[in-house]
Each structure stands twice: as C-alpha cells, then as structure tokens.
C-alpha positions in Angstrom: 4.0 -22.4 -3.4 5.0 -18.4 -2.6 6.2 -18.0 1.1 4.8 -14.4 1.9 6.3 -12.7 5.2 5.2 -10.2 7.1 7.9 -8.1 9.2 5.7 -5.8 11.3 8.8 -2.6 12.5 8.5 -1.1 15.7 8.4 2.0 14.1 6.1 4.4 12.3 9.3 6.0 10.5 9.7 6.1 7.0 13.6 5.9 7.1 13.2 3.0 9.1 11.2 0.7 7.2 13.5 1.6 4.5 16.9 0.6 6.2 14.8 -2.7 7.2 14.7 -3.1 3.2 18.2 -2.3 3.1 19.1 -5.1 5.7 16.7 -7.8 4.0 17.5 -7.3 0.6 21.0 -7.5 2.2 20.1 -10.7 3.8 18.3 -11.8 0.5 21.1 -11.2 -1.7 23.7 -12.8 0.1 21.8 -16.2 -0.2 21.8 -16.0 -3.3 18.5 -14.8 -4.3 17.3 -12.1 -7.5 15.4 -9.1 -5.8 13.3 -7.2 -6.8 11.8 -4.2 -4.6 8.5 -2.9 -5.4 8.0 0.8 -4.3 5.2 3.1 -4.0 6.6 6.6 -5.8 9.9 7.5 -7.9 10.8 9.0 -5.3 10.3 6.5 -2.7 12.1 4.0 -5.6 15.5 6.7 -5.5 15.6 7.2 -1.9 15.6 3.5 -1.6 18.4 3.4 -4.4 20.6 6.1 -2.4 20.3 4.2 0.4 21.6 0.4 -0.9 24.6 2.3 -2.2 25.5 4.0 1.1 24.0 1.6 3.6 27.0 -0.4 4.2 30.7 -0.1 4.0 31.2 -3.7 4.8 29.1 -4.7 1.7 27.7 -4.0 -1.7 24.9 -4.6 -3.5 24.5 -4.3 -7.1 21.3 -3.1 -8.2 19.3 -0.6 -11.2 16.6 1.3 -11.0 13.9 0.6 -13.2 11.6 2.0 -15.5 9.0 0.3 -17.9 10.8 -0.3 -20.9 13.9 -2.0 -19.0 15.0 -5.7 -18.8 16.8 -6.5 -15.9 19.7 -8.8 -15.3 21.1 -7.2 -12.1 20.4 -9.0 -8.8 18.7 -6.1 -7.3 15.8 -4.1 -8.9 14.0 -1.3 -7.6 11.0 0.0 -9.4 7.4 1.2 -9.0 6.1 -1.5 -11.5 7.0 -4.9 -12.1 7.7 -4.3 -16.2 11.5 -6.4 -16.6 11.5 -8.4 -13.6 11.2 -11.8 -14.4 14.5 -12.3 -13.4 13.7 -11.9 -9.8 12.4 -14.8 -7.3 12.3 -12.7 -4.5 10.0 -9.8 -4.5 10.0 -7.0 -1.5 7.0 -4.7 -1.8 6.3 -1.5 -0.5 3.5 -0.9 -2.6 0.1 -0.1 -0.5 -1.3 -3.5 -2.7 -1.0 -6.9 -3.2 0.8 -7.7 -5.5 -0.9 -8.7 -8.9 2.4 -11.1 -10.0 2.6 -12.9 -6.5 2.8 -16.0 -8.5 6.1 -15.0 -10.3 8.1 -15.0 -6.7 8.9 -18.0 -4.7 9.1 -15.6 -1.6 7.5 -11.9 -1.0 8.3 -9.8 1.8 5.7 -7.4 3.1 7.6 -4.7 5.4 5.1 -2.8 7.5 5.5 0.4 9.4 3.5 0.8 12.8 1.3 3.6 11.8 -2.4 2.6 11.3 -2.5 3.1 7.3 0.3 0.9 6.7 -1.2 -1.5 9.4 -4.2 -1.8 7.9 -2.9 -2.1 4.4 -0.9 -4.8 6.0 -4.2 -6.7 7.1 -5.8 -6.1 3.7 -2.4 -7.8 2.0 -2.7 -10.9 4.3 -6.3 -11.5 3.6 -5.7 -11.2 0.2 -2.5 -13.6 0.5 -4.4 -15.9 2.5 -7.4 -16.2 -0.1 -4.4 -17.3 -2.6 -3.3 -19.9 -0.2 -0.1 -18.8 0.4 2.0 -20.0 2.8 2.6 -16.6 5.4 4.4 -16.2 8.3 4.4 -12.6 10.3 7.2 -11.4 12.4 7.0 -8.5 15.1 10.3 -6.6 15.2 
C-alpha cells in the first residue's frame, strides 16, 4: 500500500518549500530510495535542479532533469511529468494535483507551503488520497 505524507512548512515562501525538498530528497536518497520530484513549471523543475547541486557541500546528489522522451536511471529525477520514471519508488510532488500514478510509488510526499492556495490544494490531495485508501500521515513543521 503507498504511504502518502503530508509536511505542512511554517512558511508561505517559495524558496522554502523548496530547500524542504532539497533536505527530503536528501533524506530519501540516503536510505537508499529512487526519487523522483514532480514540479509544477520548467522553471520551477530548474530552480529545484540548481538548488540539489548547490544545496550542500557536505553531500551530493546525483540527479537529471527530465523531459518526455527521457528514460531515467539516475536516483534523482526532476520533471513536470511523470514520462521515464518507473525507476522511482519514491515520488515528491509539487504539482497542484494528485497524482494520477500514485500507485507506481511505495511512498509520496506532499510538501505544502502555508499560504491558503497551497493549503487548500493540500486538503483537496488528502481527500483524494484518502478515497484511494492510502495510508497518510501529516506533519506540521
């Protein structure tokens, strides 16, 4: 069964809800896990990509950027659509949907900002998880 989480930030910014990313995909990676970070935009999808190659000096993470016609075998994806990641079991998504491919992850990670539209977005993902019967857990950061 998919474990969904919900990690409700503190913050309304957009930098932080993507160092949050940064930090979990972090966490994600080091235990082993395939990513694979679902973004709203291009543009959201290369400021994310700037960021995992500058967010820590102690650490790396290999990862691509995607586009349709790619196949990934990095550990770390980051794309707008989920076209090539099947090799992924973790799936982070920044998308303002549910994901239609929940069943493909054993774990997704909702990361939600503290302004209403994410919040609300946020609501309409866990109802829509819950109807799936996924197993969810939510966090407060």
């Amino acid at each position: 069964m998919t474990q969904v989480n919900f990690y409700t930030l503190p913050s309304s910014e957009a930098q932080s809800r993507l160092l949050f990313v940064c930090r979990l995909t972090e966490k994600a990676y080091s235990l082993g896990h395939r990513i694979h970070i679902q973004t709203e935009s291009d543009q959201q999808s290369k400021l994310l990509d700037d960021l995992l190659w500058q967010y820590a000096t102690t650490s790396f993470i290999p990862h691509k950027l995607l586009d349709s016609s790619d196949d990934c075998r990095d550990p770390v994806s980051v794309g707008t659509s989920l076209a090539g990641t099947k090799h992924a079991d973790v799936l982070i998504n920044l998308g303002k949907q549910t994901s239609p491919a929940g069943d493909q992850f054993s774990r997704i990670n909702e990361v939600i900002s503290a302004d209403s539209a994410s919040l609300e977005q946020g609501r309409n993902r866990y109802r829509d998880y819950k109807a799936k019967n996924y197993h969810i857990e939510t966090f407060k950061l």
